[in-house]
C-alpha positions as CSV (number, residue, x, y, z in Angstrom):
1,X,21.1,4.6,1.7
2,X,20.0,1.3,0.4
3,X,19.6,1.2,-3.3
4,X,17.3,-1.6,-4.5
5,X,19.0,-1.9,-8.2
6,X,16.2,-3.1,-10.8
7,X,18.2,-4.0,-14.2
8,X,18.3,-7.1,-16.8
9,X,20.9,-8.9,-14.7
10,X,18.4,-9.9,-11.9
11,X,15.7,-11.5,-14.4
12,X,14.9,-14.7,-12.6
13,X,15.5,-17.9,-14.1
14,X,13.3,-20.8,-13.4
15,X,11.6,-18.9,-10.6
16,X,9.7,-16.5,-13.2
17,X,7.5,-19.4,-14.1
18,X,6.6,-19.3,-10.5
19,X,2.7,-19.3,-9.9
20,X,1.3,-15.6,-8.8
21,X,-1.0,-16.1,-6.0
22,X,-4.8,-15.7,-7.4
23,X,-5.3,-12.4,-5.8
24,X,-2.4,-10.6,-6.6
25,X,-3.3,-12.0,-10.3
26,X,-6.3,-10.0,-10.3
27,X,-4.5,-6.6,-9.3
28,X,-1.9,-7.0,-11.4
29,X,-4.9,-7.4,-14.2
30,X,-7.1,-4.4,-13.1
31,X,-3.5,-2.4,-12.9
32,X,-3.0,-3.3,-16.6
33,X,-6.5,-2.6,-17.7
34,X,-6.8,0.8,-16.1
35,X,-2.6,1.6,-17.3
36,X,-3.6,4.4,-18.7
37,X,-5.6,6.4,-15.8
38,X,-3.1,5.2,-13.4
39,X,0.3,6.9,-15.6
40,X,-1.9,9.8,-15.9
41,X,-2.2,10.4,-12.4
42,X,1.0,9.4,-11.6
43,X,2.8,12.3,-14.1
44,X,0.4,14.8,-12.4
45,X,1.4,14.3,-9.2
46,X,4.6,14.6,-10.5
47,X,4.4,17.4,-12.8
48,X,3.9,15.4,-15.7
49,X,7.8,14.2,-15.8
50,X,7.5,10.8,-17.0
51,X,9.9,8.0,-16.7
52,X,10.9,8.5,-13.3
53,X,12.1,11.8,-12.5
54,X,10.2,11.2,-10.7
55,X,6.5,10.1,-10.4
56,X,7.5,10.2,-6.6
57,X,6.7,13.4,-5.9
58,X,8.7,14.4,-2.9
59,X,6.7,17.3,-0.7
60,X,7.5,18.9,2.4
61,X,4.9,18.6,5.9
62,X,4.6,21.4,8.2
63,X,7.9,20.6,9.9
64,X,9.4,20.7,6.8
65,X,10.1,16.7,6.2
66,X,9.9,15.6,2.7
67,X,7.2,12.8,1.9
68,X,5.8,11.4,-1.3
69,X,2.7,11.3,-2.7
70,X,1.7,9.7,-6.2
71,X,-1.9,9.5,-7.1
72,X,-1.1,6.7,-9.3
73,X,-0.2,4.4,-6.0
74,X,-3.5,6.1,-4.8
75,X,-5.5,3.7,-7.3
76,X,-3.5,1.1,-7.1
77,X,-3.9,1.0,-3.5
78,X,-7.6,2.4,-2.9
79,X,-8.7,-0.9,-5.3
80,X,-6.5,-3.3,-3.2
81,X,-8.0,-2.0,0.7
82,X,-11.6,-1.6,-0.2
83,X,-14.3,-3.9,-0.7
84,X,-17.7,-3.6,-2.2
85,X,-20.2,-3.8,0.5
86,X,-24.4,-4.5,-0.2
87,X,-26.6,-2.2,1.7
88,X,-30.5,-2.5,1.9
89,X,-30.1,1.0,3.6
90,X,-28.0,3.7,4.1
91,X,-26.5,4.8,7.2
92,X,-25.6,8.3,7.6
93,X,-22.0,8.5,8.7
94,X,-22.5,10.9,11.2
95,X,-25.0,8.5,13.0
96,X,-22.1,5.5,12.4
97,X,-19.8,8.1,13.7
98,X,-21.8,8.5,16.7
99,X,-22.8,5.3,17.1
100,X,-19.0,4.2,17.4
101,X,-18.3,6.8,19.6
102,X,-20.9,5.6,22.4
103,X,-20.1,2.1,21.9
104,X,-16.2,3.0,22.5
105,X,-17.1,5.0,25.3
106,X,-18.6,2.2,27.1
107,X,-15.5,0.1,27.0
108,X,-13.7,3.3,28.2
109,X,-13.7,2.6,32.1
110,X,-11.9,-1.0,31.4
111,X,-9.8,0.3,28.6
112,X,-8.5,2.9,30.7
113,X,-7.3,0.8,34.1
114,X,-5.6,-1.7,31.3
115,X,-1.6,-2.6,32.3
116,X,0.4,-0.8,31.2
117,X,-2.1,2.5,30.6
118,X,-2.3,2.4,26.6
119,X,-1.0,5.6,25.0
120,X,-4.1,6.7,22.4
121,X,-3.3,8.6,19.3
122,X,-5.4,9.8,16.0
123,X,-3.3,8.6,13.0
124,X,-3.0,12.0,10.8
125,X,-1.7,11.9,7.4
126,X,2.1,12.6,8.4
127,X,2.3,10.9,12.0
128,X,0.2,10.3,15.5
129,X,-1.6,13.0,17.1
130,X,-2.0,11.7,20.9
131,X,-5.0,12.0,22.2
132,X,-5.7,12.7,25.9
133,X,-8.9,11.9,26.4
134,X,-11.9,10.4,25.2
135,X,-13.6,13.9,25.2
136,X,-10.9,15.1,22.8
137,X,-11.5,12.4,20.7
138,X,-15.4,13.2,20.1
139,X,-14.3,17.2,20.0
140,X,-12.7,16.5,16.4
141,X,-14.5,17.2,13.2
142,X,-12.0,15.1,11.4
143,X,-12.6,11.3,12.3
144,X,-14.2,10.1,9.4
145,X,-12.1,6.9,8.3
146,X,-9.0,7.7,10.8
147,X,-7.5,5.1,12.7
148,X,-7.3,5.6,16.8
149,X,-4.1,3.2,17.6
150,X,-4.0,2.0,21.8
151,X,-0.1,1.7,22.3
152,X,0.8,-0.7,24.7
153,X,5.0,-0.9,23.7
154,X,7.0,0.6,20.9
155,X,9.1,-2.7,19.9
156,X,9.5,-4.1,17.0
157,X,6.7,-6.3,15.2
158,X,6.6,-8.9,12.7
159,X,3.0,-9.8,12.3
160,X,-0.4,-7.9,11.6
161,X,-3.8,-9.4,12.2
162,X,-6.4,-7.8,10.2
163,X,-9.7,-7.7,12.1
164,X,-13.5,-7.2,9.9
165,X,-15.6,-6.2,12.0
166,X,-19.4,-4.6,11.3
167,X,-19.6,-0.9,11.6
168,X,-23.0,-1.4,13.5
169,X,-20.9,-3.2,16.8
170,X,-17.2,-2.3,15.8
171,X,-16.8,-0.3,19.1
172,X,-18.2,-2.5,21.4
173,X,-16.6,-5.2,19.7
174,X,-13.2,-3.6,19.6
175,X,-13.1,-2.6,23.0
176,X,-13.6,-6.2,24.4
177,X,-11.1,-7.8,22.2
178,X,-8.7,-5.3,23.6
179,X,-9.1,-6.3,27.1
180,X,-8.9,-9.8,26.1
181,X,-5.4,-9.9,24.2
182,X,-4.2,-6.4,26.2
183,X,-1.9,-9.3,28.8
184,X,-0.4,-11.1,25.5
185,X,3.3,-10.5,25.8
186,X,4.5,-9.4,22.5
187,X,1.2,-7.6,21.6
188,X,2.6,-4.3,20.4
189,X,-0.6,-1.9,19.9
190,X,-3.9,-2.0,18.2
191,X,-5.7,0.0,15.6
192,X,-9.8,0.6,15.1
193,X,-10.7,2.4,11.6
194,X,-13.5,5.2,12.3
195,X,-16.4,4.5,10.2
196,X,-17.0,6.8,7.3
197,X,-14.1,5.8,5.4
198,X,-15.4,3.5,3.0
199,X,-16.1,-0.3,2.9
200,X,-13.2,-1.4,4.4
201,X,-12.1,-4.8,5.2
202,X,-9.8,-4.6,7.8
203,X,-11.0,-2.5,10.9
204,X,-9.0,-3.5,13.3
205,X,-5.2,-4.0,13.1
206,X,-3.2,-6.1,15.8
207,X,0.9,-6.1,15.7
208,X,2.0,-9.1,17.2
209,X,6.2,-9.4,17.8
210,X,6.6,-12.5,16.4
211,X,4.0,-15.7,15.3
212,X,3.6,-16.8,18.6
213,X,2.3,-13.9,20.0
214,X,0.1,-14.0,16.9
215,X,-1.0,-17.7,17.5
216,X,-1.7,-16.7,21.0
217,X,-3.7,-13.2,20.0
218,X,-5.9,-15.4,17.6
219,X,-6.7,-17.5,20.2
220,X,-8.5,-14.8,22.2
221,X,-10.3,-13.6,19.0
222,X,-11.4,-17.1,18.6
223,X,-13.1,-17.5,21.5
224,X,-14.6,-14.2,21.2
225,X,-16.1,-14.7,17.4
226,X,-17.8,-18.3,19.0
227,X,-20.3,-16.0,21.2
228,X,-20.7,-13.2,19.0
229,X,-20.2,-14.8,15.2
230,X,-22.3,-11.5,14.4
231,X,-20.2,-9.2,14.9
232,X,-17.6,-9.9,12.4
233,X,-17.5,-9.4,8.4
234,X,-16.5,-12.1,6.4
235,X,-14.0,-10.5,3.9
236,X,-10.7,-9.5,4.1
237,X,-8.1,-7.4,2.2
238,X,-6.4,-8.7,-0.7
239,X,-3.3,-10.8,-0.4
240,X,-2.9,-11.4,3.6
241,X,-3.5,-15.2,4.9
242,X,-6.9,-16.3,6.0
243,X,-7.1,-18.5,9.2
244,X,-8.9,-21.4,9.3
245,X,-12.2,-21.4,11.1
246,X,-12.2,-17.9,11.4
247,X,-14.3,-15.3,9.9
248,X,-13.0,-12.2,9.0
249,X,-9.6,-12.7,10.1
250,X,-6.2,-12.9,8.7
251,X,-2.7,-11.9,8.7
252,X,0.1,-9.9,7.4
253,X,4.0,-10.3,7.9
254,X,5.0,-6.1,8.7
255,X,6.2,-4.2,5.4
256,X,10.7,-3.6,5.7
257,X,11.2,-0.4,7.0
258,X,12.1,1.2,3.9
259,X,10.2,3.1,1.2
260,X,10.4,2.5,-2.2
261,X,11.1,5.7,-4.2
262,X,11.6,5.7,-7.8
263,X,14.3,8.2,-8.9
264,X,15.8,6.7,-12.1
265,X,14.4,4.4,-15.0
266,X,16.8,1.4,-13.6
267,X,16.2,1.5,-9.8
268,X,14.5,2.9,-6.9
269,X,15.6,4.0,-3.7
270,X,15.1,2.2,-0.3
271,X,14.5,5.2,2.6
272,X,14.5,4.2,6.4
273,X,10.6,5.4,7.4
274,X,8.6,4.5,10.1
275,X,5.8,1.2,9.8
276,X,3.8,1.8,6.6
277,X,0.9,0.1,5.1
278,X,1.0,-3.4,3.9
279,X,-1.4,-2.7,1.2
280,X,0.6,0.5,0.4
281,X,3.9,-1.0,0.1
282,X,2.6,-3.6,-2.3
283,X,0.7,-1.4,-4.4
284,X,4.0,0.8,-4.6
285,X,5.7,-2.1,-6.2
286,X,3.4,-2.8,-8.9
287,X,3.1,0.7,-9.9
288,X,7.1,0.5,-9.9
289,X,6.6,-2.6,-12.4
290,X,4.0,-1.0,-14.2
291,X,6.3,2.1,-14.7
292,X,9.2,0.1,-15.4
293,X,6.8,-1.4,-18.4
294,X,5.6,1.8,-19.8
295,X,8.9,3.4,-19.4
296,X,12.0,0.8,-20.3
297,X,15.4,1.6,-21.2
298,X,14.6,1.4,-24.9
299,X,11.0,2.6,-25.8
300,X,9.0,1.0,-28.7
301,X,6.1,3.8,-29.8
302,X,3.7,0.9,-30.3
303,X,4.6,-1.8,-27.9
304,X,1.9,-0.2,-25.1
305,X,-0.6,0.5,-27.7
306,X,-1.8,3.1,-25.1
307,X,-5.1,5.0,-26.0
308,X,-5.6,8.6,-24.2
309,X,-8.5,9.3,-26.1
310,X,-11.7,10.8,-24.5
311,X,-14.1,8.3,-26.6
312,X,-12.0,5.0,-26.0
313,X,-15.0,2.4,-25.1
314,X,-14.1,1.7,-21.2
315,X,-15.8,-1.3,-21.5
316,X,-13.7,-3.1,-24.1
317,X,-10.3,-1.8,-22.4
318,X,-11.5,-3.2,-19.3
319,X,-12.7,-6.3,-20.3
320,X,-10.4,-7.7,-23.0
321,X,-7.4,-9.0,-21.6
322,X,-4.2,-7.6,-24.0
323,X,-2.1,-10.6,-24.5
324,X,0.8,-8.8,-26.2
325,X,4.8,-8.7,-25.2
326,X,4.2,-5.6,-23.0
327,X,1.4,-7.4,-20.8
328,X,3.3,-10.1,-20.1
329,X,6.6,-8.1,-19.8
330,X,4.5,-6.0,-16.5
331,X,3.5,-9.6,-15.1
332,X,7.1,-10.7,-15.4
333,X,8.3,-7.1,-13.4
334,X,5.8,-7.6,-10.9
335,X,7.7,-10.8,-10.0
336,X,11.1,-9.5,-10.2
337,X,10.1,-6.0,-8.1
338,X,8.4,-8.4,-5.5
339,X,11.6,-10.4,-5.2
340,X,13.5,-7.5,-4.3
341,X,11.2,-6.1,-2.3
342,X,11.3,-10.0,-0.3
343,X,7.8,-10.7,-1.3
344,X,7.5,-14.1,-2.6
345,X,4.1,-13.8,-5.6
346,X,2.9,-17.0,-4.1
347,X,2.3,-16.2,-0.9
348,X,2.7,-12.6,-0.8
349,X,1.5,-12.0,2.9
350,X,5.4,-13.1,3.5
351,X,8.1,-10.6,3.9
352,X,11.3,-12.2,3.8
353,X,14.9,-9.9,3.8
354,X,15.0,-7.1,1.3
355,X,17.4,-8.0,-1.4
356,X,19.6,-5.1,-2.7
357,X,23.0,-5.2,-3.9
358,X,25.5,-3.9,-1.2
359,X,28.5,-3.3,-3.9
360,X,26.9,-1.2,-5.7
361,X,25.2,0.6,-3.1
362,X,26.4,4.2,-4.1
363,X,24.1,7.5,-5.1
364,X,22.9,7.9,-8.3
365,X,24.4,10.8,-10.4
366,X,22.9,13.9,-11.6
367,X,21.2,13.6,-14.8
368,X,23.8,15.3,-17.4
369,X,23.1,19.1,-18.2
370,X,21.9,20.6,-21.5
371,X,24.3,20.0,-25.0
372,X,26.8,22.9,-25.5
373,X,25.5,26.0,-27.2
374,X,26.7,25.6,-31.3
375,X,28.9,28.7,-32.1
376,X,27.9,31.3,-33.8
377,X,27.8,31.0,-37.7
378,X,28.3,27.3,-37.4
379,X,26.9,25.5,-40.4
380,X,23.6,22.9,-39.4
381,X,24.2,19.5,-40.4
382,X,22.8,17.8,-43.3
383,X,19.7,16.2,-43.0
384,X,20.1,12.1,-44.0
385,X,16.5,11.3,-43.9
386,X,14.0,11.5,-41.5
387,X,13.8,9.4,-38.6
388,X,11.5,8.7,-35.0
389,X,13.3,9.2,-31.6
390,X,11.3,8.2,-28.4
391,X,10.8,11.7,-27.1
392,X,11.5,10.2,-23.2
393,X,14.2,7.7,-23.1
């Protein structure tokens, strides 16, 4: 197991006054002013255990694997992929649905006698289910927002280019950029989003093996967007690179595989998974920062100045920036988790090695048991004034 340790001794020197790229600014604010309905979340997915033990709750699948879940991460990460999209009218999803559907099915023939024969599959919440036809694939009820990935090799990637493209042509248009970058060598596989799932910014999904294959995959886009400009959307999700010239288009260096589970107060625990989000992964490590903030070794009652109660104005806690030790404190754990995790705050599309500590690369230990009972007839002490104790440390 890789432990990623997260302690005093790794506070950054001159590289904390390092400039946070103006994106990731603005999700590490909207973290901080919605704190409190993100910790809430997070100790009920958990049980309500706070500090760590953990808000990671670990849950088993139908084959009996254990996974996490935090609802906490949930907001993080729901605020980070989605994008606010105007609509003079309102299209039903089941005609969007549909609509995709036809488009892909057109495309079908060509995607079909592609070389190698892509492997399709419905990305489920725990894995791939592979999907042997087309008419399988409009059988389902359960579409809405799923990805269907076409799997041309299972290697190892380093790149992801994120594709907007309009709901109204995303199957036609998806089909034909498959065919174009399908002879790419190093293009690993391809991912469309169903519609349904929400204003998303980032449709399509390319995984490239290394920057050349990328440089090469863009390319092909490139010459596709110059006849149908159209067909693309112009945003993109937070915190990838945008390419020049290019609407709609970006890209991602691929998350470590590893997942970040909290399990103590000092340092979370890096898991060999399979690929996972990019989006994900970084909204994992602010809520770790964030939780590291709420939670430190050594709790001050009034350094969060938290307020749970039901008539708080939600317009003053979201709009007035709280420029006391603890906000700056989460800003400055944001940077240190993102340097562990490899993630430079300045260009945080990067993924550089994952830093961990390889001495001190041992288990944590189980939390102590409960005090010894007092013996019977023993005297209680003598009370020497009252004082406040932090009721988690």
């Amino acid at each position: 197991m890789n432990l990623l340790l997260f302690r005093e001794e790794f506070l950054p020197g001159k590289d904390s006054e390092m400039t946070i790229h103006p994106e990731l600014t603005a999700l590490v604010n909207w973290t901080w002013a919605n704190k409190d309905t993100i910790m809430q979340h997070a100790q009920g997915s958990s049980g309500g255990r706070p500090k760590g033990l953990t808000h990671m709750r670990l849950e088993r699948d139908g084959e009996n694997q254990l996974y996490t879940h935090n609802r906490g991460i949930d907001m993080i990460y729901d605020h980070y992929a989605f994008t606010r999209k105007k609509r003079k009218v309102k299209v039903e999803e089941s005609k969007a649905i549909e609509n995709f559907l036809t488009q892909l099915e057109a495309r079908y023939s060509e995607i079909k006698r592609l070389a190698p024969a892509p492997t399709i599959a419905l990305q489920a919440a725990k894995g791939l289910d592979i999907i042997n036809s087309l008419a399988d694939l409009k059988a389902r009820s359960d579409l809405k927002g799923r990805f269907i990935h076409f799997i041309k090799e299972d290697r190892s990637v380093t790149d992801r280019i994120y594709v907007n493209l309009r709901n109204k042509h995303r199957g036609q248009a998806f089909g034909r950029i498959l065919k174009r970058i399908w002879d790419v060598e190093g293009m690993s596989s391809a991912k469309i989003e169903v519609p349904g799932g929400g204003p998303r910014a980032d449709a399509m999904v390319i995984y490239c093996r290394n920057e050349k294959t990328t440089e090469e995959v863009v390319g092909k886009i490139r010459g596709y967007q110059a006849k149908h400009p159209d067909f693309f959307g112009g945003s993109l999700p937070k915190l990838v690179k945008h390419f020049d010239g290019l609407k709609g288009v970006g890209y991602g260096k691929e998350p470590p595989r590893m997942l970040p589970i909290r399990t103590r107060s000092g340092r979370f625990l890096g898991k060999a998974t399979n690929q996972q989000s990019f989006g994900r992964y970084r909204a994992t490590l602010i809520f770790i920062a964030l939780e590291q903030t709420e939670f430190p070794q050594t709790v001050d009652p009034l350094r969060m100045r938290m307020n749970f109660s039901k008539h708080a104005d939600p317009v003053a806690a979201r709009t007035n920036r709280i420029n006391h030790s603890a906000r700056n404190e989460f800003e400055r754990n944001v940077k240190i988790v993102f340097e562990r995790a490899g993630i430079s705050v300045e260009d945080p599309y990067k993924q550089e090695e994952v830093k961990w500590d390889k001495e001190k690369d041992e288990p944590m230990g189980p939390p102590p048991g409960p005090p010894p009972a007092k013996p019977a007839g023993a005297a209680a002490p003598a009370k020497k004034g009252w004082s406040w104790k932090p009721r988690f440390l």
